[in-house]
C-alpha positions as CSV (number, residue, x, y, z in Angstrom):
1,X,126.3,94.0,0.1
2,X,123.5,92.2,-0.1
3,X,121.1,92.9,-2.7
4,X,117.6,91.4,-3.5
5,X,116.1,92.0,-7.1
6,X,112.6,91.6,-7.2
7,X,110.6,90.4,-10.5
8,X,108.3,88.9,-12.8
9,X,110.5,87.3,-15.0
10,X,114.0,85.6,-14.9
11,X,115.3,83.9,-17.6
12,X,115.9,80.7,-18.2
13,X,112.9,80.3,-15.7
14,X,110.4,82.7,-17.4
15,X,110.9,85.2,-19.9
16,X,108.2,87.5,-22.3
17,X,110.5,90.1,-23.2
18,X,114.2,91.6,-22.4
19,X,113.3,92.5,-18.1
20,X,113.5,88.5,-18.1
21,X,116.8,88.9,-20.1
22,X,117.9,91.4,-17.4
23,X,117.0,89.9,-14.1
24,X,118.6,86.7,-15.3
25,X,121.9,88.5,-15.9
26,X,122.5,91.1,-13.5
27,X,122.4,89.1,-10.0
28,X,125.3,87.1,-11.6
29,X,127.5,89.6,-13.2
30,X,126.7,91.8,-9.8
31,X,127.9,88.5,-7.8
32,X,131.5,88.4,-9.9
33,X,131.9,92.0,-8.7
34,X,131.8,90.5,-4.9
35,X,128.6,91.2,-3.9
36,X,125.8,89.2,-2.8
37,X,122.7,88.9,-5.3
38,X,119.9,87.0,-5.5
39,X,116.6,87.1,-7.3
40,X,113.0,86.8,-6.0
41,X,110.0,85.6,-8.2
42,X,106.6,84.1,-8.2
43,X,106.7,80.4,-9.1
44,X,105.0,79.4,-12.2
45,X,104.0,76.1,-13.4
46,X,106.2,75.7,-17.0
47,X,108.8,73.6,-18.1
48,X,111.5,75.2,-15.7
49,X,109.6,74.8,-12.4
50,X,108.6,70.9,-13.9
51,X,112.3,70.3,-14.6
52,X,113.6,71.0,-11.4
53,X,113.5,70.2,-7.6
54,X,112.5,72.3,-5.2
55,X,113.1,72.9,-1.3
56,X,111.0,75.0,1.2
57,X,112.8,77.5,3.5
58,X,110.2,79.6,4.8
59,X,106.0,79.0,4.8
60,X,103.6,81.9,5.6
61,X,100.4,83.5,5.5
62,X,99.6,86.7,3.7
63,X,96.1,88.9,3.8
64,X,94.3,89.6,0.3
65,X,90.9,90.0,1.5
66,X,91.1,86.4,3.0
67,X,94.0,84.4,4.6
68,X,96.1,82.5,1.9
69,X,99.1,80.1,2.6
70,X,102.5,81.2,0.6
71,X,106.0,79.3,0.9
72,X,109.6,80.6,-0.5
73,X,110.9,77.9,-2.6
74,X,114.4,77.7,-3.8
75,X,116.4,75.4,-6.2
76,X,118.3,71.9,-4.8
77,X,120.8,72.2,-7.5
78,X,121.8,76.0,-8.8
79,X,124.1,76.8,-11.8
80,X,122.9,80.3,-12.8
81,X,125.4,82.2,-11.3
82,X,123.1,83.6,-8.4
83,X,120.1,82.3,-5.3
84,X,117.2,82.5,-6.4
85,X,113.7,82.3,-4.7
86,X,110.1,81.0,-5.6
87,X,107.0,82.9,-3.8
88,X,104.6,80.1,-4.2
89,X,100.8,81.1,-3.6
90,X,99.5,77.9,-5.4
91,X,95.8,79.7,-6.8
92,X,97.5,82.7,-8.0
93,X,100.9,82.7,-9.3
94,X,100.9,78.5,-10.2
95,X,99.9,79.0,-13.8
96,X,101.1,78.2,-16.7
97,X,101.8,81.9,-17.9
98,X,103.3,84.8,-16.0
99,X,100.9,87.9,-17.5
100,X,96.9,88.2,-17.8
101,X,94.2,90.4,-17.7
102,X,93.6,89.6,-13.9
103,X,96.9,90.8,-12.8
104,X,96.3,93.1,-10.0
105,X,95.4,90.4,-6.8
106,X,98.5,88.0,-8.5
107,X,101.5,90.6,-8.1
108,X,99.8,92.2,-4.9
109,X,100.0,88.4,-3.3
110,X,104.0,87.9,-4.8
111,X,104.6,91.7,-3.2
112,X,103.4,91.1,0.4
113,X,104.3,87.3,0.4
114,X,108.0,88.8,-0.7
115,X,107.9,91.5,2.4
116,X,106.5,88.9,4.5
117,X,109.8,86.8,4.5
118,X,111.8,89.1,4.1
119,X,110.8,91.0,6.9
120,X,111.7,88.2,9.2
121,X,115.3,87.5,8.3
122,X,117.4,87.7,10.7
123,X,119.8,89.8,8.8
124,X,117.8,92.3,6.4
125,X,119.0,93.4,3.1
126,X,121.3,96.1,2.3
127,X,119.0,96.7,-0.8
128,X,115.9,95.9,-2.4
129,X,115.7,96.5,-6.1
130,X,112.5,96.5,-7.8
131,X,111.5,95.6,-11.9
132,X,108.9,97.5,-13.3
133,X,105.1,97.9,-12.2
134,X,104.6,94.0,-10.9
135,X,106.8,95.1,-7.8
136,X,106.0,99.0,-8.1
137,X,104.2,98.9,-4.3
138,X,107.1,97.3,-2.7
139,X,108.9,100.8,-1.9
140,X,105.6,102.2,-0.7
141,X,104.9,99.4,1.7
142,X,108.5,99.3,3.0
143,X,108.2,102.3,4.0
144,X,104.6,103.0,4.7
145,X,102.8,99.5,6.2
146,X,102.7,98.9,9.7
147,X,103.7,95.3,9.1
148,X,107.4,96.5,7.2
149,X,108.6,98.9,9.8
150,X,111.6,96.7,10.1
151,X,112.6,97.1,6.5
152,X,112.3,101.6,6.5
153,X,115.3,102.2,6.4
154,X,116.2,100.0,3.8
155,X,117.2,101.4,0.5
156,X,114.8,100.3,-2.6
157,X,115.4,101.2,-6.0
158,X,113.2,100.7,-9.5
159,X,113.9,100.2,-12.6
160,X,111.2,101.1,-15.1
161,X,111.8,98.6,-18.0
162,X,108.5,99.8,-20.0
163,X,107.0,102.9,-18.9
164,X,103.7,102.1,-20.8
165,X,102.9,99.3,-18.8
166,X,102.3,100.7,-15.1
167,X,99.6,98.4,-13.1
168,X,96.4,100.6,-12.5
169,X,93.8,99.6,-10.5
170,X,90.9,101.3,-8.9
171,X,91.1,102.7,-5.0
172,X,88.2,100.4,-4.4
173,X,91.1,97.5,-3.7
174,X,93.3,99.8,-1.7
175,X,92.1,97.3,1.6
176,X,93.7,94.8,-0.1
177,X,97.4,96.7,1.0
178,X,98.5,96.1,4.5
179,X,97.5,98.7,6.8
180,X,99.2,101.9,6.6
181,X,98.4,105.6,7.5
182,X,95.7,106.5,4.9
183,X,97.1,110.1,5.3
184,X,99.8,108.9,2.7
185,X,97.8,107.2,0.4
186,X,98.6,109.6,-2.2
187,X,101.8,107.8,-2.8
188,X,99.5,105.0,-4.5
189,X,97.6,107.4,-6.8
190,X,98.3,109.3,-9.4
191,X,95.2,111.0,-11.6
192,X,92.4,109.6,-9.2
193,X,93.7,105.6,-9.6
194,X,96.5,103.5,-7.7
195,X,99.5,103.5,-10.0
196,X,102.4,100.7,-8.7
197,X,104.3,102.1,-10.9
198,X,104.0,105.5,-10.2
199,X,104.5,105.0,-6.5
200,X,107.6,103.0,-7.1
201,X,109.1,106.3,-8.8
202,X,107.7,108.1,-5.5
203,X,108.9,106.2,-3.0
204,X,111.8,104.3,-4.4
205,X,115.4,105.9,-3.2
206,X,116.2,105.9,-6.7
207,X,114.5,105.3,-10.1
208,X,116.3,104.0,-13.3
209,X,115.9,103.5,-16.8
210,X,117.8,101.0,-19.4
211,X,119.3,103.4,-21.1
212,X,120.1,107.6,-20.7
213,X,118.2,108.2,-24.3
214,X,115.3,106.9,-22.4
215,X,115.2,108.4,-19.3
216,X,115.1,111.7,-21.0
217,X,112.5,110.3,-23.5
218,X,109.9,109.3,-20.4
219,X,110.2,112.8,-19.5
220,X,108.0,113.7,-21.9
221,X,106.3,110.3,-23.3
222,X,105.7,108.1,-20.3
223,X,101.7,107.6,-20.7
224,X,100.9,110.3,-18.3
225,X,103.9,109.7,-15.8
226,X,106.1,112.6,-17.6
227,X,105.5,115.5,-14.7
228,X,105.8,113.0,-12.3
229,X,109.3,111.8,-13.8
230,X,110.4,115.5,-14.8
231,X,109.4,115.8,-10.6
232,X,111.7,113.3,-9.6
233,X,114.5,113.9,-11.9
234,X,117.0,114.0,-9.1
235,X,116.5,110.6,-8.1
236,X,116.6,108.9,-11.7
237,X,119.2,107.8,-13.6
238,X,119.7,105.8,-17.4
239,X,121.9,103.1,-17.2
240,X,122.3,101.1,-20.5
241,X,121.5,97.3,-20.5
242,X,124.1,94.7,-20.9
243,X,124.0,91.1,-22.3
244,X,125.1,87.9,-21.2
245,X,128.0,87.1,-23.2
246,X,127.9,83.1,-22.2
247,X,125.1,82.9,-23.0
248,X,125.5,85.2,-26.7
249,X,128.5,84.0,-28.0
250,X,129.0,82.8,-31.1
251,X,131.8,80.6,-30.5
252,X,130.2,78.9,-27.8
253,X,126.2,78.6,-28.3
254,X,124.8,75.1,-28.5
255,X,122.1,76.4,-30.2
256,X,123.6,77.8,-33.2
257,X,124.1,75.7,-37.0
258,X,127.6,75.9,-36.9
259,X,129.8,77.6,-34.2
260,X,132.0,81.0,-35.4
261,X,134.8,83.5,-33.8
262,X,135.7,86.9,-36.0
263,X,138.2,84.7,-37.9
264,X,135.6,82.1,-39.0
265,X,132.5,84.9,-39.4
266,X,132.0,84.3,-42.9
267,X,131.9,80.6,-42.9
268,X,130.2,80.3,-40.0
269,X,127.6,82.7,-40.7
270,X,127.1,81.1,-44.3
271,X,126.2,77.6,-42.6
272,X,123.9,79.3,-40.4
273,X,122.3,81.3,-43.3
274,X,122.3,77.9,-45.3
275,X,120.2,75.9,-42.6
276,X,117.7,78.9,-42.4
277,X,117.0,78.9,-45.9
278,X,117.1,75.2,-46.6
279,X,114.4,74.4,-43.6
280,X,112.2,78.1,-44.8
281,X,112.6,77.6,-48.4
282,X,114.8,80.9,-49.0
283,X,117.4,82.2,-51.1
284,X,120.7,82.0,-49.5
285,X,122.4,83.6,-52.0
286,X,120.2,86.8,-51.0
287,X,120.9,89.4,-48.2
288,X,119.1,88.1,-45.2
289,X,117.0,90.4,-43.4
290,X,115.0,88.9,-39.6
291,X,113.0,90.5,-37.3
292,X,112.5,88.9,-34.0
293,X,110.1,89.8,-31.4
294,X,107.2,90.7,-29.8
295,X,104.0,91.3,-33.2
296,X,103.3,95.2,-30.8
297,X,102.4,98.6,-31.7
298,X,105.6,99.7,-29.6
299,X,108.1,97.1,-32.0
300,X,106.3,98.6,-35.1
301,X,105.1,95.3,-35.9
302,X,102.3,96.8,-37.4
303,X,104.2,98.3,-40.5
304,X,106.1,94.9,-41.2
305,X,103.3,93.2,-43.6
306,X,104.0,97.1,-45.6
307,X,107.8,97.2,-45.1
308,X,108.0,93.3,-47.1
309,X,105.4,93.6,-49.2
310,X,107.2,96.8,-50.7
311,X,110.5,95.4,-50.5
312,X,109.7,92.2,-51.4
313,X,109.1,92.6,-54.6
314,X,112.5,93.9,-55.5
315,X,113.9,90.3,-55.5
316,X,116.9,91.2,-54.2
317,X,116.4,90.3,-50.9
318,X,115.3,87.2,-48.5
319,X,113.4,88.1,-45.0
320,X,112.3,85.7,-42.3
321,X,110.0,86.7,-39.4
322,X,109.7,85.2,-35.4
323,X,107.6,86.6,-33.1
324,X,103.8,86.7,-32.5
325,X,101.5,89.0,-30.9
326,X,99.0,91.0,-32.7
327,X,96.2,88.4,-34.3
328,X,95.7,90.9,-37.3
329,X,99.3,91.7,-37.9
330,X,100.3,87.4,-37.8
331,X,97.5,87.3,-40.7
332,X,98.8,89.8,-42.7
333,X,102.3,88.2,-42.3
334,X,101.1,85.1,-43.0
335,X,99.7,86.1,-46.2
336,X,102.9,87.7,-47.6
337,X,104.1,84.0,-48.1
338,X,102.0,83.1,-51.1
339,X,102.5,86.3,-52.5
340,X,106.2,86.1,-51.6
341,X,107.1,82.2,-51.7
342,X,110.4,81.8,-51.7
343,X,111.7,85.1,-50.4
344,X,109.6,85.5,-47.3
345,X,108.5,83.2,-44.6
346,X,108.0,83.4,-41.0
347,X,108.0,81.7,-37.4
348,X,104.5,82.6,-35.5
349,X,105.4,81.9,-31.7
350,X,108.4,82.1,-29.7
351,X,111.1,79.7,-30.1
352,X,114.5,80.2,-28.4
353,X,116.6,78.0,-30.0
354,X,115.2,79.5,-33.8
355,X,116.2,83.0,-32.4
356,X,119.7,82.2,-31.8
357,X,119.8,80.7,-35.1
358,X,119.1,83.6,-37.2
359,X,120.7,86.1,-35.2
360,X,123.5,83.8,-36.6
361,X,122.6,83.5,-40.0
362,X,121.3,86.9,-40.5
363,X,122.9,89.9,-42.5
364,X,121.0,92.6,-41.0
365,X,117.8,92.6,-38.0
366,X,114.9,95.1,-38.1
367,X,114.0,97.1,-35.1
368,X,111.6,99.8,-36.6
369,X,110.5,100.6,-32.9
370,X,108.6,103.3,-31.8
371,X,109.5,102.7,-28.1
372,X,113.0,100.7,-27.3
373,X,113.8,102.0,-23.5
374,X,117.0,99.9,-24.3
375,X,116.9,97.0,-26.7
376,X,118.6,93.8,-26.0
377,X,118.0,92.4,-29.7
378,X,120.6,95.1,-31.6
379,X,123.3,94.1,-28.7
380,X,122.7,90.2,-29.5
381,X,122.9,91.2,-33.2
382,X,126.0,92.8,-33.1
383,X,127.2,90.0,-31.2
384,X,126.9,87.5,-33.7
385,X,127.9,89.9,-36.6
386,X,124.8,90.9,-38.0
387,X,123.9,94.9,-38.7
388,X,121.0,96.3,-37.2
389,X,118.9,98.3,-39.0
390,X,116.7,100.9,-36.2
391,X,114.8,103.6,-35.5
392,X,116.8,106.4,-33.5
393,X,115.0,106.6,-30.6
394,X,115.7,105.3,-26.7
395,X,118.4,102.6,-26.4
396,X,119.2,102.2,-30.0
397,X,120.1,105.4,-30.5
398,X,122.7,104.6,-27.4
399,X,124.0,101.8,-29.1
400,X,124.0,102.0,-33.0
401,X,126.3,104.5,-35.2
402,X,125.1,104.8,-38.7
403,X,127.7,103.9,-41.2
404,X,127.3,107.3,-43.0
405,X,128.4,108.9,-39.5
406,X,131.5,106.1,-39.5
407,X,130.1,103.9,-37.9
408,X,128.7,100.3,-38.2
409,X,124.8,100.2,-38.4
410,X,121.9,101.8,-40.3
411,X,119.5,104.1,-38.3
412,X,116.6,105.6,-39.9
413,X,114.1,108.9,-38.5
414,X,111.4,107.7,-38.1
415,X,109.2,104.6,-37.3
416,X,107.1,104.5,-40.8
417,X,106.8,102.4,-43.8
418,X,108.9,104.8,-46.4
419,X,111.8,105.5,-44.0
420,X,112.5,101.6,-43.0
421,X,112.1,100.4,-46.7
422,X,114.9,103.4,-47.8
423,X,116.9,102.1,-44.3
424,X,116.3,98.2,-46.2
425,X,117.6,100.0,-49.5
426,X,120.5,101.6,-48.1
427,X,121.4,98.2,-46.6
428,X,121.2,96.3,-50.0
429,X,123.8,98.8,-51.4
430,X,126.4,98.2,-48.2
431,X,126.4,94.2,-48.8
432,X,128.0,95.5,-52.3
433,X,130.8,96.6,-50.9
434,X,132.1,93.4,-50.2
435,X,135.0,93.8,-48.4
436,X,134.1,96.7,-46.4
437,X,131.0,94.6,-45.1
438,X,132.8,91.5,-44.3
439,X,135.2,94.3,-42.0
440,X,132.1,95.7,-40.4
441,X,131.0,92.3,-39.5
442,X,134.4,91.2,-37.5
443,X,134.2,94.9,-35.9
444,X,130.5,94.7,-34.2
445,X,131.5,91.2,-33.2
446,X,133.9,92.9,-31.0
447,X,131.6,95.7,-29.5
448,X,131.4,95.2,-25.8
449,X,127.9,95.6,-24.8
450,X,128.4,92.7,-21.8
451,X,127.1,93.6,-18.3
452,X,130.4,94.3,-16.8
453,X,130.3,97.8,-17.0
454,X,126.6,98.1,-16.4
455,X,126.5,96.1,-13.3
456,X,129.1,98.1,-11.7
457,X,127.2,101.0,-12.5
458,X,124.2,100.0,-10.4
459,X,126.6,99.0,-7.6
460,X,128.4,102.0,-7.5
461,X,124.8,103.7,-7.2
462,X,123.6,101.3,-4.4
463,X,126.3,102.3,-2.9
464,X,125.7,106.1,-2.6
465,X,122.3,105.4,-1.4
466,X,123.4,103.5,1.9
467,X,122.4,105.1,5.1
């Protein structure tokens, strides 16, 4: 079968957040299971696309209110594990970031540029899969615009990765859509503006989620898509994330202090812990606690300055922050290291290598979320043999057991100040019980959250959608 996903982001080419993580994984563990799959993207101008050489198989034009050129771009030399190709529309998707505020005329050039070419192959897909609201209108206009006649009977699926986020824009731009039969054009709106990703749930063969907990929770939280979802509940499925385990494994990770398997956990992990505290100034004889991620209402990123400051001043504990995001909430942060010096500092900004790192070193992560449709972050946690501490809502409530229910991570009800600091308490108390902890950290090393299982799962549904 062969099976185009379609998306903003790809890691190691461009990532914000865990659909990068996703697209970058999938195509290849889908490709070990024998099928064909490849990834389609806009090409940006960052480090990746600098690195690298580039060939042209295909040069177009597409309509957006004026004729613009477009070529598909692929890589000379490939190792990720799948094909991938570049939509290249130099003025709008060249930048140097992949998300702004003028978003709408960008993804609408990647989506028709996409169709375009693949409209012309000589031998068409067996499946088009779409990744969130930046390729929500693909479905509609396979099935819809004159132009992508070719391409009806074509089975599309998407795969809402954050319902929040869904692409409005007003109908006044509806001419900038290849022509179709305005009798249909509510299958772009949805309350009086065009909603991608609404008419991706529409008009898609099937709809998924990253995980069951939060297909059921869109049903009545999805930022005014819940009738529409509770609608089309017989076309949508939750199917949980997976992670690359090449790419998250302790044993092997280049980026890591000091390399570890279950029988060397300890050691490792105390040479990671060491190099954290000696570059951040922190206790390593102290629990460590990280968070990592995006500074967000939806992470609870807000409630962090509250969480440390409260803990904090306990002195039983070291914590260490990366992520950025919210300008007020990286002030606050930033202030708790005066007031904290020596148990508290952070990382403002995004930093790869530094993520692996404590993920390594760590003792437990923070996740107070109040939306998670999956979580990636708990997964690479476990990984490494560090305990999540989460909020039990969407994907984490898939994938973490609280110890008090035998299990082997701490989950709290609720995404507030007083519930994470008694989840931080609770955690203090477990690393006292040495030998038990040290057990629980050689057992979530050997959880299997890799994309094995996953990927067959969206195979075996691609395959009851074929005509």
């Amino acid at each position: 079968m062969t099976i185009f996903h379609i998306s903003a982001e790809c890691y190691p080419i461009a990532k914000v957040g865990g659909l990068g993580d996703v697209v970058g994984a999938l195509p290849k563990y889908q490709n070990k299971l024998g099928e064909t799959s490849s990834v389609i993207m806009p090409f940006y101008d960052n480090k990746f696309t600098r690195s690298n050489d580039f060939e042209t198989v295909y040069a177009g034009k597409l309509q957006l209110g004026m004729p613009m050129d477009f070529r598909i771009l692929t890589l000379k030399d490939n190792d990720l594990g799948f094909d991938i190709y570049f939509v290249d529309v130099p003025y709008l998707l060249f930048k140097d970031y992949v998300y702004s505020d003028k978003d709408t005329g960008r993804f609408l050039a990647f989506q028709i540029a996409t169709l375009n070419w693949l409209v012309q192959l000589a031998e068409k897909p067996h499946l088009i899969h779409c990744h969130d609201h930046h390729t929500g209108l693909i479905p509609f206009m396979m099935s819809q615009c004159y132009a992508y006649q070719k391409l009806k009977s074509t089975p599309s699926v998407i795969t809402i990765h954050n319902g929040q986020y869904q692409g409005w824009f007003s109908h006044d731009l509806v001419h900038l859509i290849p022509p179709f039969d305005f009798n249909n054009v509510g299958l772009l709106d949805w309350n009086k503006i065009i909603n991608p990703l609404a008419s991706g749930i529409k008009c898609a063969w099937k709809v998924t989620t990253v995980s069951p907990s939060y297909m059921e929770e869109l049903k009545y939280a999805a930022n005014g898509l819940e009738f529409l979802l509770q609608s089309e509940s017989h076309k949508c499925v939750g199917i949980l994330n997976g992670i690359d385990t090449s790419v998250w494994n302790p044993k092997t990770d280049d980026y890591i202090v000091k390399n570890y398997t279950t029988q060397s956990v300890e050691s490792g992990k105390k040479a990671n812990k060491l190099w954290v505290c000696e570059q951040f100034g922190l206790n390593p004889k102290l629990p460590l606690f990280v968070f990592i991620g995006r500074l967000v209402g939806e992470k609870g990123a807000d409630l962090l300055p509250f969480i440390f400051d409260s803990v904090l001043k306990s002195k039983k504990l070291s914590v260490m922050m990366l992520g950025s995001g919210d300008g007020n909430v990286e002030n606050q942060l930033e202030g708790l290291k005066q007031s904290h010096h020596g148990y508290y500092n952070n990382y403002i900004g995004y930093n790869e290598k530094l993520s692996h790192i404590l993920y390594a070193a760590a003792d437990f992560i923070l996740m107070p979320s109040r939306v998670e449709p999956c979580g990636l972050n708990q997964m690479y946690a476990l990984r490494y043999g560090t305990v999540p501490i989460v909020n039990s809502i969407g994907g984490l409530k898939d994938t973490i057991i609280d110890v008090g229910e035998k299990g082997f991570g701490i989950r709290h009800g609720g995404p507030n100040v007083h519930e994470v600091v008694h989840a931080i308490g609770r955690a203090i108390e477990f690393t006292e019980f040495t030998e038990h902890f040290k057990k629980n950290r050689k057992l979530i090393m050997q959880i299997d959250h890799s994309w094995d299982a996953s990927a067959q799962s969206y195979i075996n549904l691609y395959h009851s959608i074929q005509p």
